[in-house]
N, C-alpha and C positions, 0 to 999 in steps of 0.2 A: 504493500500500500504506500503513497504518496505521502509522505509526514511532513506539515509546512509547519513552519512559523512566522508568526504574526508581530512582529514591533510596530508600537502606537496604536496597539489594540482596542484599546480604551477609547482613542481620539475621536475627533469630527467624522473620519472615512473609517479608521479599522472597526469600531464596532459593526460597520456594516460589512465587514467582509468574513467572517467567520462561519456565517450559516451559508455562504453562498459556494464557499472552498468546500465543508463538509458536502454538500452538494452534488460540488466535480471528483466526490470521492476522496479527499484529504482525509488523515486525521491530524488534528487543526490544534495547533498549539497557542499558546498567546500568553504574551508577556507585559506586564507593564509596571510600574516603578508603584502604583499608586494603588494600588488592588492589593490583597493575599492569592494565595489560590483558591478557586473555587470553579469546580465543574460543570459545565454543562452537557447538554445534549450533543451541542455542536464544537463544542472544545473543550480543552484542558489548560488551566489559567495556568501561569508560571509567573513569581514575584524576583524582578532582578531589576539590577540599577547599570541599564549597560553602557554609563559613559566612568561605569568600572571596568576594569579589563579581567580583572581575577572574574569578579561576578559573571562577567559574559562566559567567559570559559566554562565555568560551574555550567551556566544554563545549558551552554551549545554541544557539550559531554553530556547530560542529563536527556537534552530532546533528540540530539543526531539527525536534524532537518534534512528530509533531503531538497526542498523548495524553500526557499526567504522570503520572504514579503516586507521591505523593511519601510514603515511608513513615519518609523517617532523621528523625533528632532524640535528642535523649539520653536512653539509657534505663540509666544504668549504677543496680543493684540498690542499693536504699536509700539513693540521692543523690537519684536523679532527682526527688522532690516537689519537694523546695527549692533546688534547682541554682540557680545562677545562670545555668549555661548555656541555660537556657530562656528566656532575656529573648536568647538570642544565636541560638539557633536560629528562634524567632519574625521577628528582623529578616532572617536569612538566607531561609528562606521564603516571604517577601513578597518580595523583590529576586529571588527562587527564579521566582516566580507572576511577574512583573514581565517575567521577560527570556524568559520560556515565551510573554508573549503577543507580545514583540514581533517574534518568531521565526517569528511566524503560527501559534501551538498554537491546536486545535481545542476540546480537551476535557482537566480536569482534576481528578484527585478525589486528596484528600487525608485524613490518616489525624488522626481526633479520637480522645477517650478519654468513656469514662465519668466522667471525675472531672472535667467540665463542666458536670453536673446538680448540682443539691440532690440531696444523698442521704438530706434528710430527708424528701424523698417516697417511696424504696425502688424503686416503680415508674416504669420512665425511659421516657416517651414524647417522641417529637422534637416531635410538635404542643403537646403540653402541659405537661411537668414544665419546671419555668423553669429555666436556667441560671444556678448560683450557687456559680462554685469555692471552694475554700479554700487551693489552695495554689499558690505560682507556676507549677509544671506543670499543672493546671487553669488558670488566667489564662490562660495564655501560649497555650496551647492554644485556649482558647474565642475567645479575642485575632485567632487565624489566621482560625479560622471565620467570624470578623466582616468581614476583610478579603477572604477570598474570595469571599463573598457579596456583598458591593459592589464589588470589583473587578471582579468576573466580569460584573456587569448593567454597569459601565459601558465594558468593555473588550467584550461582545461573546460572553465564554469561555461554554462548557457546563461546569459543575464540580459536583461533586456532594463530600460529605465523610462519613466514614466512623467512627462513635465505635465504639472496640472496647470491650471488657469484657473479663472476662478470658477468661484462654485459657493451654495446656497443651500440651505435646507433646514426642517427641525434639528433643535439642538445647536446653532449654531452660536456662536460666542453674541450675547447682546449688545456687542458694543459693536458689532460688522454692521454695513450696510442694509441690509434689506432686513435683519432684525429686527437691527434698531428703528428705523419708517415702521414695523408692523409693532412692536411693541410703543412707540409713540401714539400711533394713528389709535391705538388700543387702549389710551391712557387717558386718549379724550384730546390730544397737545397738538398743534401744531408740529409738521415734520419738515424741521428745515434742511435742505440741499444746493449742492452747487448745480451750476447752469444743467447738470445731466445732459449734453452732449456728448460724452463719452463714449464711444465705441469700446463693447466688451466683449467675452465668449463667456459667459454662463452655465454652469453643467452642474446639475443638480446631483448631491453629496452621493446618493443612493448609486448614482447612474457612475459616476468618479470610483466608488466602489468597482462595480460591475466591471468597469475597465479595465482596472486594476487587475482582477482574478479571472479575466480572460486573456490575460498580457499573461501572467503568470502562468495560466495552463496552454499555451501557446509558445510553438519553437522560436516565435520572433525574438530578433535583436536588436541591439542598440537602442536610440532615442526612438519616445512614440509620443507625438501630443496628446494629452487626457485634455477633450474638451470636443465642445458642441459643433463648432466650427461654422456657428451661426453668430454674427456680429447683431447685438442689441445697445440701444442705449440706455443709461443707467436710469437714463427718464423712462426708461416705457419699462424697466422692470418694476422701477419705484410706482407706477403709475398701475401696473398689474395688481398690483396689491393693493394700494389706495382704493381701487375701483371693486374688490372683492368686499371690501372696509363699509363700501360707500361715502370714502372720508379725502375725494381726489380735492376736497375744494378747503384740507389745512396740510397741504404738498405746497409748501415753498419754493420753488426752483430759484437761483439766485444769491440765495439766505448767505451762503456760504460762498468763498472765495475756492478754485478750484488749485491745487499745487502748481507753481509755473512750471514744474520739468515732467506735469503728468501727460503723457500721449496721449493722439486724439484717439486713437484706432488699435487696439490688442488684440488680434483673431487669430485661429490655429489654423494650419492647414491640417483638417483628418483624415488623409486618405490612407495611411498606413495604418493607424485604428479599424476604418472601418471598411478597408479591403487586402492588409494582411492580414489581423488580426479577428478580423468579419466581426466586426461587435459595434452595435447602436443603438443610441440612447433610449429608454423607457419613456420618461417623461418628455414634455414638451415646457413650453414659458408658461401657459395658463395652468397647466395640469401640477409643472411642480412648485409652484407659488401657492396655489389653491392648499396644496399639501402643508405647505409651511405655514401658511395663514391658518389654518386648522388648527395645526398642531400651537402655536402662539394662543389662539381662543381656548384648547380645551386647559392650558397649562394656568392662563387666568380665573378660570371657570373653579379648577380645584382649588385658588388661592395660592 
C-alpha cells in the first residue's frame, strides 16, 4: 500500500486532503506541531516539530512514507512576506526532503507560491515567465524549488511542486480578504476596499486541495500552477458575496488606498494541471462563495 505523509495537516489546504488521499488508496499519515495524536478513519495523527531535525528523523523512521505531501511553513497573516522564519522553514524542508529519501520515499510534491514569478509579466507560465521574487517568502520558496529539483534527479525521487495563487474558502484566517467583506457585511459594518480593479486567479481551498492529491498521485514533474486560471477582479469576488448578503450597497470600493508595487493582472496558465495532470476544479465563483458565505452564517448563528 501507498503510505503518504501529510505536513500542514492541520492548515487552511491539509485538513482537506487526508480523506481525499485515503481515497486514492493511501494510508494517510499526518503530522503537525499543534495536535497530539489522535486517529481517525482516514489517518493517523503524528505530533513532531519539524523545523527540529532530530524530531523529523524520529517521525520519518517511525512513518517510512513512501509519498510526501509537504504543505506546512509559515503563513501567519501579514508577517509571512518578510519573516524570518522563512530562511528557517527553507533549511527544515531540505533536511524535510533529505530524510524522506533516505527512508526509501518514492514520490514527493511540495507546495510553491505564486510570488516566485515576476509579476511584472501578470501572466505566470511555468515554461516561460522567469522566476524573480521580491520578498524572502518568494526566495525562500523558489530556494526549495531549486533544491528539489536537483535533489530529486540526483537522489532518484519522482517530485513534482505545486505554486498556489490565491485561494478562499470556510475557515479561512478572518483577517484575508473575502472573510473579512463576509464577516463585516455580517456584523451589520460597512466593508471598506480598495478600487478592486485587481486582476486575480481565485481557486477555492477544497479545489487547491484536490490538486494537490492529484499532482501527488500523478507521474508529473517539476513546477505545476494550482489555480483556476480564470482572471477575476477582486471587485466582482467582493461583490459575489455582498450580493448573496444583500448588503452590495455598504461595499466601499475606494475606502482604501491600493499598495503602489501591487500588479494589475496575477493569472496562471493551467494547462499542465488540467491536461497533464487531467484535474478541474469543482466549484465555480458563485458556487464556492455561496459555500463560504454559509459557512461564515452558520459559525455566527452558533455564536
Amino acid at each position: 500500500m501507498k503510505r503518504v505523509l501529510i505536513t500542514g495537516a492541520s492548515g487552511f489546504i491539509g485538513r482537506h486532503t487526508g480523506a481525499l488521499l485515503a481515497a486514492h488508496g493511501y494510508e494517510v499519515h499526518a503530522v503537525s506541531s499543534r495536535h497530539g495524536t489522535k486517529d481517525s478513519e482516514s489517518m493517523c495523527w503524528h505530533r513532531a516539530d519539524l523545523l527540529d531535525v532530530a524530531d523529523t528523523a524520529k517521525l520519518l523512521a517511525a512513518v517510512q512514507p513512501s509519498h510526501l505531501l509537504h504543505l506546512a511553513w509559515y503563513v501567519e497573516p501579514g508577517k509571512f512576506w518578510h519573516a524570518q522564519e522563512n530562511y528557517r522553514w527553507l533549511e527544515a524542508s531540505i533536511a524535510l526532503l533529505r530524510l524522506f529519501a533516505e527512508q526509501g520515499g518514492e514520490r514527493v510534491v511540495m507546495a510553491g507560491t505564486c510570488a516566485e514569478y515576476d509579476w511584472d509579466y501578470g501572466y505566470c507560465s511555468e515554461a516561460v515567465t522567469p522566476c524573480r521574487p521580491t520578498t524572502p517568502y518568494g526566495v525562500c520558496k523558489q530556494g526549495l524549488q531549486e533544491s528539489l529539483r536537483s535533489f530529486s534527479k540526483e537522489a532518484g525521487l519522482s517530485s513534482a511542486w505545486g505554486r498556489i495563487f490565491f485561494l478562499y474558502g470556510p475557515q479561512e484566517h478572518p483577517s484575508r480578504l473575502l472573510a473579512h467583506v463576509i464577516n463585516t457585511l455580517l456584523s451589520g459594518e460597512t466593508a471598506r476596499c480598495s478600487h478592486g480593479r485587481q486582476l486575480r486567479d481565485f481557486l477555492h481551498v477544497e479545489d487547491v486541495a484536490a490538486a494537490f492529491v492529484a499532482l501527488l498521485d500523478s507521474p508529473v514533474e517539476g513546477a505545476v500552477n494550482i489555480a483556476s486560471g480564470i482572471p477575476m477582479t477582486l471587485r466582482d469576488l467582493v461583490l459575489t458575496a455582498a450580493d448573496l448578503l444583500n448588503a452590495r450597497d455598504r461595499v466601499e470600493f475606494g475606502a482604501l488606498t491600493a499598495p503602489d508595487a501591487e500588479p494589475p493582472l496575477l493569472v496562471a496558465d493551467v494547462r499542465r494541471l488540467s491536461q497533464e495532470v487531467a484535474w478541474r476544479p469543482h466549484y465555480n465563483l458563485s458556487s464556492g462563495v455561496s459555500q463560504t458565505v454559509r459557512h461564515w452564517q452558520q459559525r455566527l448563528d452558533r455564536g
